[in-house]
C-alpha positions in Angstrom: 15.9 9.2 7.8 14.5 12.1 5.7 13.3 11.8 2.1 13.1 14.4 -0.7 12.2 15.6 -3.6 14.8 14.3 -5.7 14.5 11.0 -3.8 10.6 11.3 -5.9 12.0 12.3 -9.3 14.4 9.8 -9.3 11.9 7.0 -8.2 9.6 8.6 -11.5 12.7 7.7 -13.7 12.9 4.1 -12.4 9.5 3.1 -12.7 8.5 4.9 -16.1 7.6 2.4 -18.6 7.6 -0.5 -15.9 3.8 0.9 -14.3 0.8 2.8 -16.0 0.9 6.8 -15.9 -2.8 6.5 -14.7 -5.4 8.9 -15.6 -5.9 11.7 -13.5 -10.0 12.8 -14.1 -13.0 15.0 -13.3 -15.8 14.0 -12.9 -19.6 16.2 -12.6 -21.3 13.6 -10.7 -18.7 12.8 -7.6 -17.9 16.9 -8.0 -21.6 17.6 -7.4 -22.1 15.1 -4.9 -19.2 16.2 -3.4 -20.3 19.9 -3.6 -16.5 20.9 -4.9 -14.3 20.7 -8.2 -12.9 16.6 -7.9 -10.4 15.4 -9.7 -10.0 11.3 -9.4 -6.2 10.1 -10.1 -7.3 6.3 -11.4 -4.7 3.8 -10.2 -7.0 1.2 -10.0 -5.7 0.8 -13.5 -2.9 -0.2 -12.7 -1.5 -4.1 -14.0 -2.5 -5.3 -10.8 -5.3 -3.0 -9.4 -3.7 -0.7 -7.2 -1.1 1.7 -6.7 1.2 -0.4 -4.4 3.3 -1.3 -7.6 4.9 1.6 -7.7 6.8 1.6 -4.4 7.2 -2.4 -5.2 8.8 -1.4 -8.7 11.0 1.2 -7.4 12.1 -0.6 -4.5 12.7 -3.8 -6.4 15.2 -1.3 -8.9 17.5 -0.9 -6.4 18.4 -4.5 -5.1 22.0 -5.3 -5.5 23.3 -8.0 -7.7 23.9 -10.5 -4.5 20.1 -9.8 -3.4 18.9 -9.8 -6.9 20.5 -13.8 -7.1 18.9 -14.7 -3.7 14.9 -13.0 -4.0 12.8 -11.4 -2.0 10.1 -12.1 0.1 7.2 -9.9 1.6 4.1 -9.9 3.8 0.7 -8.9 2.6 -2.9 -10.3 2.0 -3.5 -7.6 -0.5 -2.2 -5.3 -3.0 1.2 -5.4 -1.8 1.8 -8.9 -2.5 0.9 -8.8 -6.0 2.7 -5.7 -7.1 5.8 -7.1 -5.6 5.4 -10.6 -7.3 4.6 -9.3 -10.5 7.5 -6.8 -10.9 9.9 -9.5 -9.2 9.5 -11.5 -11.9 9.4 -8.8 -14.1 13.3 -8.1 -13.3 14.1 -12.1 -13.3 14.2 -11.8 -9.1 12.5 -15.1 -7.4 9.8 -14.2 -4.6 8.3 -15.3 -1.7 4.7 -13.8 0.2 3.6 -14.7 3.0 0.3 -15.0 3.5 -2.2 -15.4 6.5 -4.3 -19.2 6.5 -7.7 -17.3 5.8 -6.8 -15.3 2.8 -9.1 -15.6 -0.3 -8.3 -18.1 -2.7 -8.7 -15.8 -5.3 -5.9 -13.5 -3.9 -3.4 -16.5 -3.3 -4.1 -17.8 -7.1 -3.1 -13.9 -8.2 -0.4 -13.5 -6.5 0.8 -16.9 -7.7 -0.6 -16.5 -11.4 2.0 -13.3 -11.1 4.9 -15.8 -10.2 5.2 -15.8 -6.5 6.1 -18.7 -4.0 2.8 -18.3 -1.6 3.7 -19.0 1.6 0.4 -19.6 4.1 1.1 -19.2 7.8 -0.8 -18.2 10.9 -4.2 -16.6 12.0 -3.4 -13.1 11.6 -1.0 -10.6 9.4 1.1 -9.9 12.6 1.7 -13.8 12.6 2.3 -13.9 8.9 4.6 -11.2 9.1 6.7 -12.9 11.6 7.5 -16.2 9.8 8.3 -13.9 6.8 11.0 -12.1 8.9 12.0 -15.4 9.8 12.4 -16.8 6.1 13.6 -14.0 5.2 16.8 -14.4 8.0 17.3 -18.3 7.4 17.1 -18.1 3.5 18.7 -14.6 2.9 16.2 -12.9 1.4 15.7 -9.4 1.0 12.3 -8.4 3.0 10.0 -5.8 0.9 7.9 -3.9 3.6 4.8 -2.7 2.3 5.4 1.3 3.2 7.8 1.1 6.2 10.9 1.5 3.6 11.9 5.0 2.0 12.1 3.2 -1.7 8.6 2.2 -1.6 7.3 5.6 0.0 9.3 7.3 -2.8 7.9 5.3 -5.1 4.4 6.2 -3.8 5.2 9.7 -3.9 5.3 9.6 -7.7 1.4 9.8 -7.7 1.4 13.5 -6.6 4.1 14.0 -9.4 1.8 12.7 -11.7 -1.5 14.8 -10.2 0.1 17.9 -10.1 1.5 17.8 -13.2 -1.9 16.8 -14.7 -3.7 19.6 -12.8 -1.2 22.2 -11.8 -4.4 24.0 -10.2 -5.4 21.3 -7.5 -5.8 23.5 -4.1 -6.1 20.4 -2.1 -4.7 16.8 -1.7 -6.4 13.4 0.1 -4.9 10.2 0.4 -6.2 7.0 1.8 -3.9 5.9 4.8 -3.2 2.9 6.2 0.5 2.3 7.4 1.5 6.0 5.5 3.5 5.0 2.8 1.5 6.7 0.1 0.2 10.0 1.7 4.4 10.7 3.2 5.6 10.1 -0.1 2.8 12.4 -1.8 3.4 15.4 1.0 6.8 15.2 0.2 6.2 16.3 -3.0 3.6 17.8 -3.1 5.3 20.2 -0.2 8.2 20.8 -2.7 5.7 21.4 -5.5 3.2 23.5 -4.1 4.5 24.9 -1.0 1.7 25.6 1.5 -0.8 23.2 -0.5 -2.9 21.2 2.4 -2.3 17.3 2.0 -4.7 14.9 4.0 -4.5 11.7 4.7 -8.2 10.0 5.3 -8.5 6.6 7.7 -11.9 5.0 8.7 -13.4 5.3 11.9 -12.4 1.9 13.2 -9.4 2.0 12.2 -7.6 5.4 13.0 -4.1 4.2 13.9 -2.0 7.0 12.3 -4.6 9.9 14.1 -4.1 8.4 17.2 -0.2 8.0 16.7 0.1 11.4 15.5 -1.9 12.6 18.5 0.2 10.8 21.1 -3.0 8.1 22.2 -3.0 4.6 22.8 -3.8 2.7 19.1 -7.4 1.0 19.9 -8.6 -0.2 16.6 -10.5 -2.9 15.4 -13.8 -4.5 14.1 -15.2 -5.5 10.1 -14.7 -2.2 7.5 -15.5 -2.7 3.5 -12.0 -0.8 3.6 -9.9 -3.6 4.2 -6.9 -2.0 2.7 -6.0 0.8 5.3 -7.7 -1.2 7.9 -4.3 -1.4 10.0 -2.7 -1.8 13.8 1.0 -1.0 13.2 1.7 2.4 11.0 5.2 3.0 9.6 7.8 4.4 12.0 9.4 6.6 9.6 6.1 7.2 7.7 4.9 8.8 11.2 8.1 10.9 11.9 7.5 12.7 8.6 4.3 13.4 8.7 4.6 14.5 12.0 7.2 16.7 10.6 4.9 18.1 7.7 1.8 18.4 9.4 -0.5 16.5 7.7 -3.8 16.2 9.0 -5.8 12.8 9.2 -9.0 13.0 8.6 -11.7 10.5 9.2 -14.7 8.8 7.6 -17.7 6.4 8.8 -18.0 3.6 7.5 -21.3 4.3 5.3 -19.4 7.1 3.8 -17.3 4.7 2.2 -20.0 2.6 1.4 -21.7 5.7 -0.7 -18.2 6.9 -2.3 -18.0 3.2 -3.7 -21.2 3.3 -5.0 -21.2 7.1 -6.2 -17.5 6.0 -8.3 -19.5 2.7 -9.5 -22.5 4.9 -11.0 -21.4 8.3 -11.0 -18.0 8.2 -12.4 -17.9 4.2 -13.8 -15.0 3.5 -11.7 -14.5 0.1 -9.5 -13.3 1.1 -6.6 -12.2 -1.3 -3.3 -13.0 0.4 -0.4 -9.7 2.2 0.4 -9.4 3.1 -2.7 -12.7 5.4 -2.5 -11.8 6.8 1.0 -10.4 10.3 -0.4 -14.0 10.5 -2.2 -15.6 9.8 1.6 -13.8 12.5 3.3 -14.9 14.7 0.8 -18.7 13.7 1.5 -18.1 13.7 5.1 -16.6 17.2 5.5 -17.9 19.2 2.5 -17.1 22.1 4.9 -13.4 21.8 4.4 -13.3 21.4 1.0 -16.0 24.0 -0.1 -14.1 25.6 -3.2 -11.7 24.1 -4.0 -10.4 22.0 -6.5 -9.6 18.9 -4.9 -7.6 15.9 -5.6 -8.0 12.6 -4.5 -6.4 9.1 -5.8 -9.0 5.9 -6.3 -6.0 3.7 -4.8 -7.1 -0.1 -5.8 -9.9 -1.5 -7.2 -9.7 -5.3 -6.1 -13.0 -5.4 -4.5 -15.0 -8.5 -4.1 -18.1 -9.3 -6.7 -20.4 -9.5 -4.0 -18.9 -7.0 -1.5 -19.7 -4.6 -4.6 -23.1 -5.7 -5.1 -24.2 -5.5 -1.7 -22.8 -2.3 -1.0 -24.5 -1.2 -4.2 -28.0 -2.7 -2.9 -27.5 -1.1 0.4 -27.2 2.4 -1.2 -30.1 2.1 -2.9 -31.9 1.0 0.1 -30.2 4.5 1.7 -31.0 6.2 -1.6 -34.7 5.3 -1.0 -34.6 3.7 -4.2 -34.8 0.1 -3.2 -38.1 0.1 -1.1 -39.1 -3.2 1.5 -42.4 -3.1 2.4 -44.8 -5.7 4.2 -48.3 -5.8 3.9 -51.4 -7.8 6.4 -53.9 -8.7 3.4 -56.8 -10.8 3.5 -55.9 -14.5 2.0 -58.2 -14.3 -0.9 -57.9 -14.2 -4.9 -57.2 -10.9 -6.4 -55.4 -9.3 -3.3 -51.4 -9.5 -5.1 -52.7 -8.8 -8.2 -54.2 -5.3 -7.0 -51.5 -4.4 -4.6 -49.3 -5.0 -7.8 -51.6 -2.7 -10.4 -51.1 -0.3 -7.5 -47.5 -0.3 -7.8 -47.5 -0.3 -11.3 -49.5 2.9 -11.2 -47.2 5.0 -9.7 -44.5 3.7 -11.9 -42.4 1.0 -9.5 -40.9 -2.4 -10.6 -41.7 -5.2 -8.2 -38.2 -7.2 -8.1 -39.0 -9.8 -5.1 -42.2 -11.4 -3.9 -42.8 -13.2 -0.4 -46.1 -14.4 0.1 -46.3 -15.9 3.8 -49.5 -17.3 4.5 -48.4 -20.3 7.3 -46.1 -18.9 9.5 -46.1 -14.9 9.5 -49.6 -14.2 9.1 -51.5 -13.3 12.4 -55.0 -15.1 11.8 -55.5 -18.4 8.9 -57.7 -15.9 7.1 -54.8 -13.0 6.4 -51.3 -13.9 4.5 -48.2 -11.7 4.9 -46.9 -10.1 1.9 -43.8 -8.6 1.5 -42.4 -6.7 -1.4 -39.0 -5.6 -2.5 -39.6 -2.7 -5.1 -37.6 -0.3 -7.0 -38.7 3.6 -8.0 -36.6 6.3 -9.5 -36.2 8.5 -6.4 -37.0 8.6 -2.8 -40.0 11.1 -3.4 -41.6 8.3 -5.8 -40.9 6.1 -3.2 -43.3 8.3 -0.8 -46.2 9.1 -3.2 -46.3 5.2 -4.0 -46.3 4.1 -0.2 -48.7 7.1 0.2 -51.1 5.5 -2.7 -50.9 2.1 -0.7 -52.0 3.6 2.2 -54.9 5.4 0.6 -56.0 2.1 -0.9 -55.9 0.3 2.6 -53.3 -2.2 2.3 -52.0 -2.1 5.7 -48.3 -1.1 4.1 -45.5 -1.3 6.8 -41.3 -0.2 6.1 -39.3 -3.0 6.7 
């Protein structure tokens, strides 16, 4: 099966008007940090968060009459499953998704609130994806694979359309990959486009399926990633044939480099991103080397990212940052002590923004009381010259 430039335009034509033409931005902050020229394509802004309704809308365009009347159905815990409900009942079509038992309750009630039949069955996706396969051949519904399906990889392939008409002067592209529907669809055209223009797809280190298929090893993958979204076993078949065929290069990221890119989109650039959706910004941070340049483009994929996954991995960045400081302190248990470790502080300019003051259980003598403080500077090199003034006033400061 081989896909093509046309295949692209013609998938543009279907979904124009039915998806957002997203944004495609620069920003000074994530280029400097970056140490290239960046320019962030924003489908986070899309209807449903993510770019996955663009292979769902196109995909969902081409259903025949009789499969139209009978609905689809499709497998996903994410993205996928929303784009497809929402443009299902867009075109009139009745859906199904199955979902896995532990899936949020937030992401069932979205997927429903867009008009879907939620399905919950088995522990795991591959489970889930089986009983959808199975409804799928006792009720006749049409299955919707998330990027195993040259509709929805066409369909993805209209975001490099979009960036290169938008910057004509991008030397480089990255895409987040998880099974390899978006970053086949995107070399595809950007191939036809720009002839000779490098295209990379970016996975995360515990989860580097589509390297190790491309480089002929065994898939070993697995363990927790913030970047839940390419976090994948089982890549595409045909998505793996043509990038094979085109040569794209997969590159790969740590896992606190997607931590950072979420938090330098958040503060730099004031753009939610999920972790997937800020992998193209982590390769960039994790091989500067490569990109040293060039202008560079990179899409922010989805933005469905948890509350509180957000705020922690914005408080741990600031602990990296050295802008968060913990510190513990022995002091004597008498009057006065907080109060002058705390003028301390406020000399050098910090804000105190958590208090624990142990005096039964931590402390090493009745006499003493452990202290420990949560404080906030402007930069790591406030951060020294106040733990430095501590010192000098003989606090007995520890890191924590």
């Amino acid at each position: 099966m081989t896909l093509s430039i046309a295949d692209i335009r013609a998938a543009a034509e279907r979904v124009r008007g039915r998806i957002l033409r997203t944004p495609s931005i620069e920003n000074p902050a994530v280029s400097q940090a970056c140490g290239t020229r960046v320019t962030l394509k924003l489908d986070n802004l899309q209807a449903t968060g993510a770019f996955k309704e663009r292979g769902a809308a196109n995909r969902l365009s081409l259903l025949s009459a009789r499969e139209r009347e009978a609905g689809v159905i499709a497998m996903s815990a994410g993205n996928h499953a929303q784009a497809v409900a929402r443009h299902a009942t867009l075109l009139g079509i009745a859906s199904t998704i199955v979902m896995p038992r532990f899936t949020p309750s937030t992401k069932v009630a979205r997927t429903e609130g867009f008009g879907a039949r939620v399905v919950l069955h088995g522990e795991t996706l591959a489970e889930a994806a089986a009983h959808a396969h199975h409804l799928a051949r006792t009720e006749g519904l049409t299955f919707i694979h998330p990027y195993d399906d040259p509709a929805v990889i066409a369909g993805q392939g209209t975001l490099a359309l979009e960036m290169l008409e938008d910057a004509p002067e991008l030397d480089a592209l990255i895409f987040p990959t998880g099974g390899g529907g978006m970053v086949t669809g995107c070399a595809v055209a950007a191939r036809a486009l720009r002839p000779g223009m490098p295209v990379f797809g970016v996975e995360v280190e515990g989860y580097q399926a589509m390297r190790q298929r491309l480089a002929g090893q065994p898939v070993q993958v697995g363990g927790p990633t913030v970047a839940e979204g390419i976090a994948v076993r089982d890549v595409g078949s045909l998505p793996l044939e043509m990038l094979r065929r085109l040569g794209v290069e997969i590159l790969v990221v740590p896992e606190h480099a997607v931590e950072q890119a979420i938090a330098l989109l958040a503060e730099g650039a004031k753009v939610v991103a999920e972790g997937a959706g800020a992998a193209g910004v982590a390769a960039l941070l994790t091989h500067p080397d490569r990109f040293a340049g060039l202008h560079v483009g990179t899409v922010v994929c989805g933005g469905n990212i948890d509350s509180r996954a957000l705020s922690n991995v914005l408080l741990r960045q600031l602990l990296r940052d050295g802008r968060i400081l913990r510190l513990t302190f022995d002091i004597p248990d008498r009057p006065g002590m907080l109060a002058q470790i705390a003028a301390r502080i406020s000399e050098i300019g910090g804000n105190v923004i958590e208090v624990q003051h142990q005096q039964l259980f931590g402390a090493p003598t009745v006499q003493s009381t452990e202290l420990h403080l949560m404080i906030e500077v402007r930069d790591r090199a406030q951060g020294e010259a106040l733990i430095a003034a501590l010192e000098a006033g003989d606090f007995g400061v520890r890191r924590t």
